[in-house]
BATIMAR-94668 format. One record per residue (C-alpha): chain; x, z, y; residue in one letter. Coordinates in steps of 0.05 Angstrom, whole numbers. Each point is the difference from the previous one (the first is absolute). Layout:
<rs>
+-------+--------+--------+--------+-----+
| chain |      x |      z |      y | res |
+-------+--------+--------+--------+-----+
|     A |      X |      Z |      Y |   A |
...
+-------+--------+--------+--------+-----+
</rs>
This chain:
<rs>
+-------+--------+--------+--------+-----+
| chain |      x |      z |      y | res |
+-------+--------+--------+--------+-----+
|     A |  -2189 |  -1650 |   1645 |   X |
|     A |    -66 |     -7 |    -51 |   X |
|     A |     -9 |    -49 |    -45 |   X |
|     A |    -72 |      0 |     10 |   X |
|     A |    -48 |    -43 |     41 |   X |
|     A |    -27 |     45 |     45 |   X |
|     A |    -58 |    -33 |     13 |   X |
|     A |    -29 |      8 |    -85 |   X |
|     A |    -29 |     66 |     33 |   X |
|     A |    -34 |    -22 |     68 |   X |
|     A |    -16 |    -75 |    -25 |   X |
|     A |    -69 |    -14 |    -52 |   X |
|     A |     -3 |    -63 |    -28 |   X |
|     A |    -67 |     -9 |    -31 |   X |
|     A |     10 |    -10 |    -72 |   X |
|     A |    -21 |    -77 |    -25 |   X |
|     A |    -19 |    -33 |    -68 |   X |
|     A |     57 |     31 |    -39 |   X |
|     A |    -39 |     64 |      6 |   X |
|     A |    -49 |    -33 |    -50 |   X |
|     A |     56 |    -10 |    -56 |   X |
|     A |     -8 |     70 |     -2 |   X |
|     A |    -27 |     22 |    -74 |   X |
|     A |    -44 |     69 |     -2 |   X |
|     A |    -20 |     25 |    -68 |   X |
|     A |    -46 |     54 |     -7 |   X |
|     A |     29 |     53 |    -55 |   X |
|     A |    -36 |     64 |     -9 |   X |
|     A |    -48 |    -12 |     46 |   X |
|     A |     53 |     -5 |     58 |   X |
|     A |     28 |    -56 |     34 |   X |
|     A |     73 |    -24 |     -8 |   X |
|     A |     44 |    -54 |     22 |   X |
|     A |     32 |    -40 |    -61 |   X |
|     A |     42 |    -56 |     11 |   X |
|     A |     67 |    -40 |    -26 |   X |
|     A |     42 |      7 |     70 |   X |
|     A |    -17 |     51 |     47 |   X |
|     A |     35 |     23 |     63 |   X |
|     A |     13 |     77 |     15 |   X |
|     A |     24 |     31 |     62 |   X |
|     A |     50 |     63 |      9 |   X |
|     A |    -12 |     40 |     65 |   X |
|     A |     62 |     47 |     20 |   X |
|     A |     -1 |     51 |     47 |   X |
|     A |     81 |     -1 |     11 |   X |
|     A |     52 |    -46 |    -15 |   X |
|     A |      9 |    -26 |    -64 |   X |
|     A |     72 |     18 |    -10 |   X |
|     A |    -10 |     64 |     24 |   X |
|     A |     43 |     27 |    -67 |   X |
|     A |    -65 |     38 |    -18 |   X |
|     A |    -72 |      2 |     -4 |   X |
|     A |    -17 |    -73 |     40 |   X |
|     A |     57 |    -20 |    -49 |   X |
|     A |    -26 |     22 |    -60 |   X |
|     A |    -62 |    -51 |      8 |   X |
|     A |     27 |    -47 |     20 |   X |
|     A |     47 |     -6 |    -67 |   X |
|     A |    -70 |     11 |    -27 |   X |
|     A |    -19 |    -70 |     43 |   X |
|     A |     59 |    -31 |    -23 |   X |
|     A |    -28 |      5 |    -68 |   X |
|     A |    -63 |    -18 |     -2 |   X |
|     A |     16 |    -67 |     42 |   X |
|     A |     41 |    -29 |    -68 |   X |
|     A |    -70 |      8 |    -39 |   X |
|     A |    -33 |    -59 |    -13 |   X |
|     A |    -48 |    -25 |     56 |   X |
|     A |     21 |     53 |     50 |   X |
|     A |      8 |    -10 |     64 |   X |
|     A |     21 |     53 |     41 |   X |
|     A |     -8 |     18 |     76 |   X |
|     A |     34 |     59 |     31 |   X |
|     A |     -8 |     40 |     81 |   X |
|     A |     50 |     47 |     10 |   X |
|     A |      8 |     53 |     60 |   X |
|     A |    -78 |      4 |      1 |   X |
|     A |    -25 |     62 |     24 |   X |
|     A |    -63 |     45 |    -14 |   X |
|     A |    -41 |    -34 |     50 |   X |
|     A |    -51 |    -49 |      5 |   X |
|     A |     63 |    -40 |     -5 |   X |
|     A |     -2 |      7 |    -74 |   X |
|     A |    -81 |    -20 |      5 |   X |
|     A |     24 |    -67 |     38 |   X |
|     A |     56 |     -2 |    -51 |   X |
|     A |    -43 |     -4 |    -59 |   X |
|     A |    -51 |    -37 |     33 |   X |
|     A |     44 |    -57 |     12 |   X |
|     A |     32 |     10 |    -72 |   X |
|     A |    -66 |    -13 |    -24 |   X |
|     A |    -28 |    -60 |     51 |   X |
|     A |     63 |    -37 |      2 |   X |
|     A |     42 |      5 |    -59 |   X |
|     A |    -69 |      7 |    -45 |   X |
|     A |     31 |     75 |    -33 |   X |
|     A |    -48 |     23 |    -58 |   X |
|     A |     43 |     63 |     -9 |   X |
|     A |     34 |     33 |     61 |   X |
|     A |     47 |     57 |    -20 |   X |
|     A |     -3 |     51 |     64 |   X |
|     A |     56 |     45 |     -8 |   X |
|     A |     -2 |     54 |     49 |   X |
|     A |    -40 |     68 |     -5 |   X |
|     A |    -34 |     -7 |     66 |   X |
|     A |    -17 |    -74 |     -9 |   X |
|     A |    -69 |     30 |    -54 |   X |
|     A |    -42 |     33 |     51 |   X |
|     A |    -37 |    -34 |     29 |   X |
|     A |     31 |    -73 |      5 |   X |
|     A |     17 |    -22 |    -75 |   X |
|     A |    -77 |     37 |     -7 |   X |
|     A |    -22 |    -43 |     59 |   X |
|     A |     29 |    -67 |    -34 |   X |
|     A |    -23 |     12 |    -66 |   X |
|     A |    -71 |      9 |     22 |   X |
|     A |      2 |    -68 |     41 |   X |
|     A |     38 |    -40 |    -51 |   X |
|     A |    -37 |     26 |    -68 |   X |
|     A |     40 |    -63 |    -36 |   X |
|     A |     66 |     28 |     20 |   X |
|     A |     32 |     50 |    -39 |   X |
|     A |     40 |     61 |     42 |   X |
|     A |     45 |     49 |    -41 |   X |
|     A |     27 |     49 |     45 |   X |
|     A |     66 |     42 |    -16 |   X |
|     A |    -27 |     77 |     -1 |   X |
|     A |    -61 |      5 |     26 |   X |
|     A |    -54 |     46 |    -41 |   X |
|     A |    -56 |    -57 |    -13 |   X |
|     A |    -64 |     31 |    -14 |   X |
|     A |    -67 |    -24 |    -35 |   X |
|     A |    -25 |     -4 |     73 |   X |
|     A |     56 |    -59 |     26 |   X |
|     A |     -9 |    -66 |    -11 |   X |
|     A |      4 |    -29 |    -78 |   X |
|     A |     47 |    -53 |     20 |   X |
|     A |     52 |     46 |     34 |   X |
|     A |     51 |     53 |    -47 |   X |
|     A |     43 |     44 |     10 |   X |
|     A |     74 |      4 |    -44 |   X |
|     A |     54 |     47 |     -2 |   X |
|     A |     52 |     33 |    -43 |   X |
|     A |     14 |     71 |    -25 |   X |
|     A |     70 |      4 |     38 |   X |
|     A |    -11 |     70 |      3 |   X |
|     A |     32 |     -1 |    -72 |   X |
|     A |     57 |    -40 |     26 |   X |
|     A |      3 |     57 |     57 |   X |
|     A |     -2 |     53 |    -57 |   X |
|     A |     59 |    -19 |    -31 |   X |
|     A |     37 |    -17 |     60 |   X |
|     A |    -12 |     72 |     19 |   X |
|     A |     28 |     23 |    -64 |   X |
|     A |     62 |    -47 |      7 |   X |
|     A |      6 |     33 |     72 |   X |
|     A |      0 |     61 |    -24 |   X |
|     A |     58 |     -9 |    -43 |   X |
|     A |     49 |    -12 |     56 |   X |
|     A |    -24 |     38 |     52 |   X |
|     A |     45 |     59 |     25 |   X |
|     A |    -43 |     34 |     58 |   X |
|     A |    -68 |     -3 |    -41 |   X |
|     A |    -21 |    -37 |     68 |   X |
|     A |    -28 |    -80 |    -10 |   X |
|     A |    -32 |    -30 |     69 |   X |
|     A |    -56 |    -45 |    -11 |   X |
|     A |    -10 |    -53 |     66 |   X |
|     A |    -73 |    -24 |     -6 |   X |
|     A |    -39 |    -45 |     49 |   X |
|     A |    -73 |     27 |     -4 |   X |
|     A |    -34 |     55 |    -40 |   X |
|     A |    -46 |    -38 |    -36 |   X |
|     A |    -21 |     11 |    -74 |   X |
|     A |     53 |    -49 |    -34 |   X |
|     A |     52 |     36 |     39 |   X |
|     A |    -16 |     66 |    -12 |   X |
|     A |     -1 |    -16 |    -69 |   X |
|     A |     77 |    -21 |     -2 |   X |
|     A |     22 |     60 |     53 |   X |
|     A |    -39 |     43 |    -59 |   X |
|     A |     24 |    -37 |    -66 |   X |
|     A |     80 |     -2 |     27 |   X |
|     A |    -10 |     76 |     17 |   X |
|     A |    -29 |     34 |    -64 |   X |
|     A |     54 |    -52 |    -39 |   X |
|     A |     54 |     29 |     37 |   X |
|     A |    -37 |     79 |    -16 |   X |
|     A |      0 |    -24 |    -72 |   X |
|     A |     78 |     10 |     -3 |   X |
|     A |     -1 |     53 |     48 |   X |
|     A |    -65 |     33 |     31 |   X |
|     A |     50 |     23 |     63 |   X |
|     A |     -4 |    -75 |     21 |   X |
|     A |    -26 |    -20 |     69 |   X |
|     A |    -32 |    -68 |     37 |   X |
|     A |     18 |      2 |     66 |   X |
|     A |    -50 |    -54 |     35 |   X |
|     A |      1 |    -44 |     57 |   X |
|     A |    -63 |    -39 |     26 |   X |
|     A |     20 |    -67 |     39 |   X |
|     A |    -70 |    -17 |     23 |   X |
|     A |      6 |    -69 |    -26 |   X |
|     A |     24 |    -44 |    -51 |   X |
|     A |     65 |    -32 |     28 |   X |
|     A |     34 |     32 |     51 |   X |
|     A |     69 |     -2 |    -10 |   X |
|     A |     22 |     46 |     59 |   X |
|     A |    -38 |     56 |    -26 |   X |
|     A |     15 |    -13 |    -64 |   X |
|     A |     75 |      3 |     15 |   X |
|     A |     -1 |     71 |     41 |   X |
|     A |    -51 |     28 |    -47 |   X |
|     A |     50 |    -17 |    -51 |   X |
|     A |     64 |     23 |     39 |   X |
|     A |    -36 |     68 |     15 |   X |
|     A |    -23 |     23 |    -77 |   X |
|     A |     71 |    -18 |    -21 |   X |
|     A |     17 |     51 |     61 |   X |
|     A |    -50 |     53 |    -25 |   X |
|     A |     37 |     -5 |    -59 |   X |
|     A |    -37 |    -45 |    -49 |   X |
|     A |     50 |    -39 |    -44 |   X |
|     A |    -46 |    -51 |    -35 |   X |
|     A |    -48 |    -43 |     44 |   X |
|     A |    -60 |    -37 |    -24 |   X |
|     A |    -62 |    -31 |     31 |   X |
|     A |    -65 |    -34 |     10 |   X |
|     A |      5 |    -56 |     56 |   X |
|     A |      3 |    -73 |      1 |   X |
|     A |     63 |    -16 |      1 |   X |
|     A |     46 |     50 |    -33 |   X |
|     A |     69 |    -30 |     20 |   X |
|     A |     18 |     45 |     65 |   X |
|     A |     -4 |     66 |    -37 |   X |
|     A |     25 |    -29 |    -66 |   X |
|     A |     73 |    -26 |     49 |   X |
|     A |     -8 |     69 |     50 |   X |
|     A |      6 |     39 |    -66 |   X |
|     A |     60 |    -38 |    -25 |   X |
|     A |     29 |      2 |     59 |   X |
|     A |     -8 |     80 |      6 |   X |
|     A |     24 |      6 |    -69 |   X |
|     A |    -63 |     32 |    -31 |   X |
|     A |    -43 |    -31 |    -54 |   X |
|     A |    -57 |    -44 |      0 |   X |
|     A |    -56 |    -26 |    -45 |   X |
|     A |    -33 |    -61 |     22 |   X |
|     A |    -71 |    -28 |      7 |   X |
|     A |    -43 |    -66 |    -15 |   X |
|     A |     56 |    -34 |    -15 |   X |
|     A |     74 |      6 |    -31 |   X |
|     A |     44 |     23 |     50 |   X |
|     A |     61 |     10 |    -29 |   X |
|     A |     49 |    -54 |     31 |   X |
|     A |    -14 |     33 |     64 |   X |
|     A |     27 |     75 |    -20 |   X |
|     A |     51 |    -21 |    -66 |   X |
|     A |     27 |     78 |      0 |   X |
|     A |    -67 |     41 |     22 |   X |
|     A |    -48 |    -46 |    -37 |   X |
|     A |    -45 |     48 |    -58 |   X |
|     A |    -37 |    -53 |    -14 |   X |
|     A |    -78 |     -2 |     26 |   X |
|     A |    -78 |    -18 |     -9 |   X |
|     A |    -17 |    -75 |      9 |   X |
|     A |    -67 |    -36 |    -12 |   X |
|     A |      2 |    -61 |    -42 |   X |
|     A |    -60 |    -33 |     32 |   X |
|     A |      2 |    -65 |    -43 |   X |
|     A |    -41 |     33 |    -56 |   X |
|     A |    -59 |     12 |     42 |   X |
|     A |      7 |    -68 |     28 |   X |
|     A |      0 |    -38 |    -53 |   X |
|     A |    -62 |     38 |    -24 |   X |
|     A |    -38 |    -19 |     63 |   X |
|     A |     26 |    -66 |     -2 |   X |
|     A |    -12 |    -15 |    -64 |   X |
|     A |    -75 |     29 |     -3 |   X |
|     A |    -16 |    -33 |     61 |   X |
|     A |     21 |    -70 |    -26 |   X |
|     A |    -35 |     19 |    -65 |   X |
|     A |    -69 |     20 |     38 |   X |
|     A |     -1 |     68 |    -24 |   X |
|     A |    -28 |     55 |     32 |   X |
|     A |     40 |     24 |     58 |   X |
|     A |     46 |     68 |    -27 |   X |
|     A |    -35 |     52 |     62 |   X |
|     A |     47 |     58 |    -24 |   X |
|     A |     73 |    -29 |    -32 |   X |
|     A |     49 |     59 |    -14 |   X |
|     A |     53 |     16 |    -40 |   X |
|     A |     78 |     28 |    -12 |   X |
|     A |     61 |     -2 |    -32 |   X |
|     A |    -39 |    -11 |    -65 |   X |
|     A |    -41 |    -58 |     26 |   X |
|     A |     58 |    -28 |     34 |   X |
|     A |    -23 |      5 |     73 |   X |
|     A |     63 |     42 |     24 |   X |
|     A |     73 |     10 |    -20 |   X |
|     A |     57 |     40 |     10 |   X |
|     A |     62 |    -15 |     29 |   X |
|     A |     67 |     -3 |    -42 |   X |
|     A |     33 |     63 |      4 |   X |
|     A |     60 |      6 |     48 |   X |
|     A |     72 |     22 |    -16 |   X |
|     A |    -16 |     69 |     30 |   X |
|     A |    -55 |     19 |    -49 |   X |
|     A |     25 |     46 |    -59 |   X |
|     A |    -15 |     -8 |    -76 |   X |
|     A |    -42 |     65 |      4 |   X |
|     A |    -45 |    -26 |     62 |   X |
|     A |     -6 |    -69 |    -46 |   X |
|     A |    -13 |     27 |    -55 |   X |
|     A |    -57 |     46 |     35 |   X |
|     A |    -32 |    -58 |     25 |   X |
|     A |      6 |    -50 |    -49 |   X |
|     A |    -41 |     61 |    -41 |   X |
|     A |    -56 |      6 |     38 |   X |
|     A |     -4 |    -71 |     24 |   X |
|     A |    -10 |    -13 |    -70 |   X |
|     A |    -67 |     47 |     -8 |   X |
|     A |    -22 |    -30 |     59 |   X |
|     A |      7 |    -73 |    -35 |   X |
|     A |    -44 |     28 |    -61 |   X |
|     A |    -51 |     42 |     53 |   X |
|     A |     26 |     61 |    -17 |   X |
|     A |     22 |     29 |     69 |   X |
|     A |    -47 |     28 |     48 |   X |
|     A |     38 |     10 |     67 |   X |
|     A |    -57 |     30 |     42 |   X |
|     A |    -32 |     71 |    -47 |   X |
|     A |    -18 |     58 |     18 |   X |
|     A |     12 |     61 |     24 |   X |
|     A |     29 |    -38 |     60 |   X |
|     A |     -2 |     29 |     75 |   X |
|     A |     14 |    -43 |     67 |   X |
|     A |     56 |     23 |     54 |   X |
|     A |    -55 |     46 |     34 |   X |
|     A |    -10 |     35 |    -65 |   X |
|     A |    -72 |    -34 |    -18 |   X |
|     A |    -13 |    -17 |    -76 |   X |
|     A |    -11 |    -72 |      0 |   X |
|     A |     -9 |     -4 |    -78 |   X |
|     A |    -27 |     56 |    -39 |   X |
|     A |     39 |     26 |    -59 |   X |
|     A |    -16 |    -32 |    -57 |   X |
|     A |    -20 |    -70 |     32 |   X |
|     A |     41 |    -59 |      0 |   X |
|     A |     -8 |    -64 |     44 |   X |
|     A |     27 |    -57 |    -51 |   X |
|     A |     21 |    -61 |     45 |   X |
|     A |    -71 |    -37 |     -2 |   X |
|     A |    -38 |     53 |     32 |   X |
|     A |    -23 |    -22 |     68 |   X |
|     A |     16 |     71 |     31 |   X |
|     A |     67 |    -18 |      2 |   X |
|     A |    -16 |    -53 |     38 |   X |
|     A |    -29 |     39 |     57 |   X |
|     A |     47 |     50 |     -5 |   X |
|     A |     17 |     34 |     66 |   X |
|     A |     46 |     57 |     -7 |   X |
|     A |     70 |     16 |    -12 |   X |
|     A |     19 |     49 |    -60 |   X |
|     A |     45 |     58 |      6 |   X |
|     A |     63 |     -9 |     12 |   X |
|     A |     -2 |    -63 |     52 |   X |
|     A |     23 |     18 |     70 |   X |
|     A |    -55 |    -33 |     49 |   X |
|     A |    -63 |     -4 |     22 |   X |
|     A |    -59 |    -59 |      0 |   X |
+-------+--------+--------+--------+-----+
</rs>
């Protein structure tokens, strides 16, 4: 049963006098809130111990509640609805949030847009949406460059593999997961450019069912290491162990769930963006509209390696996990072709992880078994 009050999203309060306690500063000719406490609310689409990505900010939560004047308010099992509208509507009027952390790709467009243009006070920082010059000034977007993390777990993959075959079990071909299916493929190539991604589109973000027979039939087509891009990572992380094939896991460590399969895996550490917003909003700074970064800026991590990986596959990735740490390692150059044969980047060219094409990227490269 939830541990929510159900009504927070059907019930407005209007907000009183402790809406004038509120301090705004005006710092480069924009408006921000300042002030010495400050309450912030967390918006999940799934559960928040979902051993993955609802997981993974919620530790993030967990965090930011021991800073100093922080309090915290957290939804979980909120859809992308108006529900989440209501949701951070009644963050906002009843709980007086000046920062509302809304975690869930479909949550941007067009209801944290919609808040953020009725509460300009209130500061929105949404978890992967591509904020433009056009949104709202008091709504961002953050993210992290797990592709990296994907990269490497590729090239770890790749090092244990006997069939050349890895299945990939996504929930919707989106940019951000196109990226990983992409990243994870041309690591695996890296070691051997015989290597195929054999995908599987869910439709959605949890749906353990599918999950679980999408799983149970790439291990039957004859893929031996399973990865993935879904919510919660935990049915295809056991159905792996169970099947006796490998697995490298996703948002979050997974590793006590599959001790012999385990690679190891791409997980966000979400606390350093947090604390950036946090921090900036309590110190009336400009809102951050764009906040990336990677393994270098600290925004993702890798899993520890599991007993199965070899010294070679280590010491591969512990190689080029170090260029990427000093900006050395461009994952996404051309000449590179999609799985219909298209060039998608020219010879010559190379995509380093801030450009915003990768970000609207909407193909898979050669080599990946599936179709948008």
């Amino acid at each position: 049963m939830r541990k929510i009050d159900l009504n927070r999203r059907k019930v407005l309060v209007t907000m009183g006098s402790t809406a004038a306690a509120t301090a705004l500063l005006s710092l480069g000719g924009r408006s921000a809130f300042a002030a010495s406490n400050m309450t912030v609310g967390v918006i999940y689409v799934g559960s928040r111990n979902d051993f993955g990505y609802n997981q993974s900010h919620a530790e993030a939560a967990a965090i930011i509640k021991k800073m100093p004047g922080i309090k915290v308010v957290e939804d979980e099992r909120v859809p992308e609805t108006m529900e989440v509208q209501n949701t951070m509507e009644a963050m906002i009027e009843q709980d007086g949030a000046k920062l509302i952390f809304a975690t869930s790709f479909g949550y941007f467009n067009p209801y944290v847009l919609k808040m953020a243009e009725k509460y300009p006070n209130v500061r929105f920082a949404h978890c992967g949406g591509l904020w433009t010059d056009k949104d709202p000034k008091n709504a961002g977007s953050f993210f992290g460059y797990i592709d990296e993390c994907e990269y490497l777990s590729g090239v770890v993959a790749a090092h244990v593999s006997k069939t050349r075959k890895i299945g990939f079990i996504a929930a919707k071909p989106i940019p951000q997961v196109l990226r990983n299916i992409n990243s994870f493929t041309l690591g695996a190539q890296s070691v051997d450019p015989s290597f195929t991604t054999h995908v599987i589109f869910t439709g959605d973000w949890s749906m353990p069912v599918k999950e679980a027979e999408a799983a149970n039939g790439l291990i039957d087509q004859g893929c031996d290491v399973l990865t993935c891009h879904v919510d919660g990572p935990k049915v295809i992380v056991e159905t792996a162990e169970k099947r006796g094939v490998y697995s490298c896991g996703y948002h979050a460590d997974q590793a006590a769930l599959a001790p012999k399969g385990y690679l190891t895996g791409a997980e966000w550490n979400w606390a350093t963006p947090y604390k950036i917003l946090v921090e900036d909003t309590l110190a009336g700074k400009p809102m951050i509209n764009f906040l990336r970064g990677g393994l270098k800026e600290g925004f993702v991590k890798m899993s520890p390696y599991g007993p199965a990986v070899p010294a070679k596959g280590k010491k591969m990735a512990d190689a080029i996990k170090a260029r990427m740490m000093k900006g050395e390692f461009t994952i996404f150059k051309g000449p590179l072709k999609d799985n219909t044969g298209k060039v998608v980047i020219a010879a010559g060219v190379s995509q380093g992880q801030q450009d915003v094409a990768l970000e609207q990227m909407n193909y898979l490269v050669a080599g990946v078994i599936g179709s948008i």
